[in-house]
C-alpha positions in Angstrom: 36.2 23.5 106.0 34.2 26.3 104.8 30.3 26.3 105.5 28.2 25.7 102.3 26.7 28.8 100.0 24.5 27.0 98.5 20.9 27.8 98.4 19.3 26.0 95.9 16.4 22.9 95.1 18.6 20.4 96.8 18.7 21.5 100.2 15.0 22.7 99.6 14.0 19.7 98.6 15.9 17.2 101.2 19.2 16.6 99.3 22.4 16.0 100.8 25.7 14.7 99.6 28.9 13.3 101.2 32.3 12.2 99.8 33.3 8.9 100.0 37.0 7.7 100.4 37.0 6.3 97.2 35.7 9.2 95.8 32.3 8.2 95.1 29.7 10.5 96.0 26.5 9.3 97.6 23.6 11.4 97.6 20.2 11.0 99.7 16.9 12.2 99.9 14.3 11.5 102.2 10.8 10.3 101.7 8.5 13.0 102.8 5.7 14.8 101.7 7.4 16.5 98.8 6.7 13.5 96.9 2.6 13.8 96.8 1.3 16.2 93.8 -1.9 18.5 94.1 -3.9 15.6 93.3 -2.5 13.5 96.4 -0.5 11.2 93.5 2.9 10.0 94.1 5.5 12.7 91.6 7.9 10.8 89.5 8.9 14.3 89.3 10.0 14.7 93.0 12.6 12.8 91.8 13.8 14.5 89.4 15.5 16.9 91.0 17.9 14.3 92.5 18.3 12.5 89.3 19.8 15.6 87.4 21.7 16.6 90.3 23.4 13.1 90.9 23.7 11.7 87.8 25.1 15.1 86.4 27.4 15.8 89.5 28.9 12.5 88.0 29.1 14.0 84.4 30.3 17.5 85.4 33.6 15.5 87.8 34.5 14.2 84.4 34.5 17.4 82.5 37.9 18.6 81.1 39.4 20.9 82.6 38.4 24.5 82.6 35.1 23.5 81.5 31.7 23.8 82.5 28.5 21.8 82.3 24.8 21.6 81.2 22.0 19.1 81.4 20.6 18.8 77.9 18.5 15.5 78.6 17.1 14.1 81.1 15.4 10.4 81.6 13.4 9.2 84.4 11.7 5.9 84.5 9.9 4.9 87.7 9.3 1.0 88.5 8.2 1.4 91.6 7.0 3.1 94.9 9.4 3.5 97.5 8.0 1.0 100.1 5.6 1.7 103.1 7.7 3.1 106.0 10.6 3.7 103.5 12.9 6.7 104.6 15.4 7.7 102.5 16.3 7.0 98.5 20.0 7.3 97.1 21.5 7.0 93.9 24.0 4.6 91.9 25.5 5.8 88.9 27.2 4.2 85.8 29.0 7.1 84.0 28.5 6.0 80.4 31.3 8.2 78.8 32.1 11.6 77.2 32.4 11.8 73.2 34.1 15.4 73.3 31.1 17.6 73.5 28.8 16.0 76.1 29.4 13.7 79.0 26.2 10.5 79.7 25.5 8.6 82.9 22.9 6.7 83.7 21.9 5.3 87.5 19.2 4.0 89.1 17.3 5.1 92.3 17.1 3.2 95.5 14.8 3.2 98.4 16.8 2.7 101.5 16.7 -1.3 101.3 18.5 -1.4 97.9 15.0 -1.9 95.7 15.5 0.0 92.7 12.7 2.5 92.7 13.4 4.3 89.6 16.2 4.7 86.5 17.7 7.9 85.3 20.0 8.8 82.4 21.5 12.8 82.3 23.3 13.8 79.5 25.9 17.0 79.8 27.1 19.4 77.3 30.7 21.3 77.8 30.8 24.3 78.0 33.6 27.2 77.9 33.6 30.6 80.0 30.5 30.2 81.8 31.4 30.6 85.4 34.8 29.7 87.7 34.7 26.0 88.0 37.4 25.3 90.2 35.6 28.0 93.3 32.7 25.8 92.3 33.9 22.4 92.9 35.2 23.6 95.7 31.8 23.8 97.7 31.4 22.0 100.3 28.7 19.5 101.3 25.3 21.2 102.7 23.1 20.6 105.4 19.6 19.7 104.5 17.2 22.6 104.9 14.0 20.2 103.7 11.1 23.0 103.1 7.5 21.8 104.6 4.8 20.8 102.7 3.5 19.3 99.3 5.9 19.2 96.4 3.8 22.0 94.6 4.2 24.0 98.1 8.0 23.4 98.2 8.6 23.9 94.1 6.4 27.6 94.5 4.0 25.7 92.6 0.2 26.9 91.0 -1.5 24.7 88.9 -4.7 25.7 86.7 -6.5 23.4 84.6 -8.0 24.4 81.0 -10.6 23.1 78.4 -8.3 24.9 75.4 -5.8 22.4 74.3 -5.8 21.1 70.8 -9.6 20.1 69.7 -10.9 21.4 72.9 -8.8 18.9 75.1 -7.7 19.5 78.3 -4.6 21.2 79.0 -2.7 22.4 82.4 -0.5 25.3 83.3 1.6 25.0 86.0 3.7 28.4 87.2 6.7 28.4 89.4 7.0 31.8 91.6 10.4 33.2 90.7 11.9 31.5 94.1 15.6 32.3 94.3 16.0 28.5 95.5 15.0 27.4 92.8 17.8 28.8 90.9 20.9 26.6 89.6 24.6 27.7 89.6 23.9 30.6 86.9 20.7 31.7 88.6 18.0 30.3 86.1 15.9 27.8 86.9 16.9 24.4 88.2 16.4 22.2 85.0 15.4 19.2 87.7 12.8 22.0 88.8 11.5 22.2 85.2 11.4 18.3 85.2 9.8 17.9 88.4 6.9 20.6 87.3 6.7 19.3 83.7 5.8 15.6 85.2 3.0 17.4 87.4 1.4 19.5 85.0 1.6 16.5 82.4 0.5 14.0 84.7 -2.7 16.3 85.7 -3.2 17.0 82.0 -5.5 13.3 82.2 -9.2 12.7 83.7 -9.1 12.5 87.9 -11.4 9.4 87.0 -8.0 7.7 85.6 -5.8 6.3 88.3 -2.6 8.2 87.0 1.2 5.9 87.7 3.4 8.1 86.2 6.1 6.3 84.0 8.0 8.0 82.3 9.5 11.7 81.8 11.9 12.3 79.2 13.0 16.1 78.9 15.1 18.2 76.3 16.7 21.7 77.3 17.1 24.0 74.7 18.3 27.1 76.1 18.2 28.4 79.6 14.8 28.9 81.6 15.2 32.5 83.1 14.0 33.2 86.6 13.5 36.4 86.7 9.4 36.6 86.9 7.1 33.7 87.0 7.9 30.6 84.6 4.6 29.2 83.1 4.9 25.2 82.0 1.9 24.4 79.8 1.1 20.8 79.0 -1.3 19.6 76.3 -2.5 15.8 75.8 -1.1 14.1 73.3 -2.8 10.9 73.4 -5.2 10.3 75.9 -6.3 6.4 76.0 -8.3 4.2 78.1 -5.0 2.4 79.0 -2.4 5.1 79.0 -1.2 8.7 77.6 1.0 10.7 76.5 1.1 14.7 77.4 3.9 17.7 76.0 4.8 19.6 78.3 6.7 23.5 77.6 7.6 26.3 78.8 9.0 29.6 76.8 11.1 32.8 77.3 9.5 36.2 77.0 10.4 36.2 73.1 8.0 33.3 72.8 11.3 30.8 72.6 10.9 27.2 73.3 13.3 26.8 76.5 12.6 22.9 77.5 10.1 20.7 76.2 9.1 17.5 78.1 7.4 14.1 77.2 5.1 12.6 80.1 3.9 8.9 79.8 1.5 7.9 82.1 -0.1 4.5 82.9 -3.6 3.6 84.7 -7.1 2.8 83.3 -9.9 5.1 83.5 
């Protein structure tokens, strides 16, 4: 078998993947410090990366032939912490279906005892003409290459806060160096890269005084995310209560284009 080409957020970030005999795939990261945000916090987001990655693996195997495929949506729900000690998460996946135009599978996160940890639903779009699926799906598994440090260190990651969101709120922008492995397939950015940094930035958007649990990221890609200079991902409060909040998070192309937009929910009294 041919070694691996791939270069990108998976192998940065821990991933690895093997076939099974019944042609399953199970995928596996470990629990490192990639999970812990500038503010020390446990990052739904470091998950996100192998969500969209597993659960669209799982769309893009059911794709007609000749086709390609592209996250449009992404859900992540986290329930709970991978345990103390804990050293590895995988994935189980329900593929939901495919209606003609996009392909929907749902799964769940596991810490290495079988707890579920977190739930995930990717939804894929077909697409025609995009790149040579079959050389692609020929790839073979790669070896981790796990990249030291924080997840903001890993993802290429600055993150300033502001005073100039709406009514003189609080708002955070969050740019990702133009890191070629952070690229996907077509060389933008990794829409599980996007994710990951949208949950960050959101998350940070709220008072250090408020003990932050991220619970939910729900994302929407609306075009692709070019990588060619820095990507900026500005989030903005949306509602900011004593007992949770809600923060938007974007990021635009160079003609001032909404690329992804991002929904962060986030638990924890002040």
């Amino acid at each position: 078998m041919r070694e691996s080409t791939h270069h990108g957020p998976e192998p940065r970030l821990g991933l690895t993947f093997s076939q099974n005999g019944d042609g399953t795939v199970s995928w596996h990261q470990p629990v490192a410090d990639q999970f812990v945000d500038p503010s020390g916090r446990f990052a739904t987001g470091a998950l996100a990366v192998l969500v969209d990655s597993g659960l669209g693996a799982e769309n893009h195997r059911r794709r007609p032939e000749g086709m390609w495929t592209v996250t449009t949506e992404l859900r992540l729900d986290l329930l709970a912490r991978p345990r103390e000690g804990s050293t590895g998460l995988g994935v189980r996946t329900d593929h939901l279906g495919d209606d003609g135009h996009c392909l929907t599978t749902r799964g769940d996160v596991l810490d290495d005892d079988g707890e579920v940890v977190a739930a995930g639903l990717v939804k894929s779009m077909e697409i025609a003409g995009v790149v040579d699926p079959d050389d692609y799906d020929d790839e073979p598994p790669w070896p981790s290459a796990l990249a030291p440090g924080t997840l903001a260190e890993v993802l290429c990651l600055t993150v300033d806060h502001h005073d100039d969101g709406p009514g003189d709120t609080r708002a955070v922008e969050a740019v990702i160096a133009p890191e070629p492995a952070l690229a996907n397939p077509l060389g933008n950015l990794h829409g599980g890269v996007f994710a990951a940094v949208a949950e960050v930035a959101g998350a940070a958007v709220f008072p250090h005084e408020r003990d932050v649990s991220s619970s939910s990221l729900d994302v929407r890609y609306v075009r692709q995310i070019p990588l060619v200079g820095p990507v900026t991902v500005r989030a903005e409060a949306l509602h900011d209560g004593r007992s949770w909040g809600i923060a938007q998070a974007v990021t635009r192309d160079a003609r001032g284009r909404v690329c992804a937009v991002a929904s962060v929910t986030v638990y924890g009294r002040r």
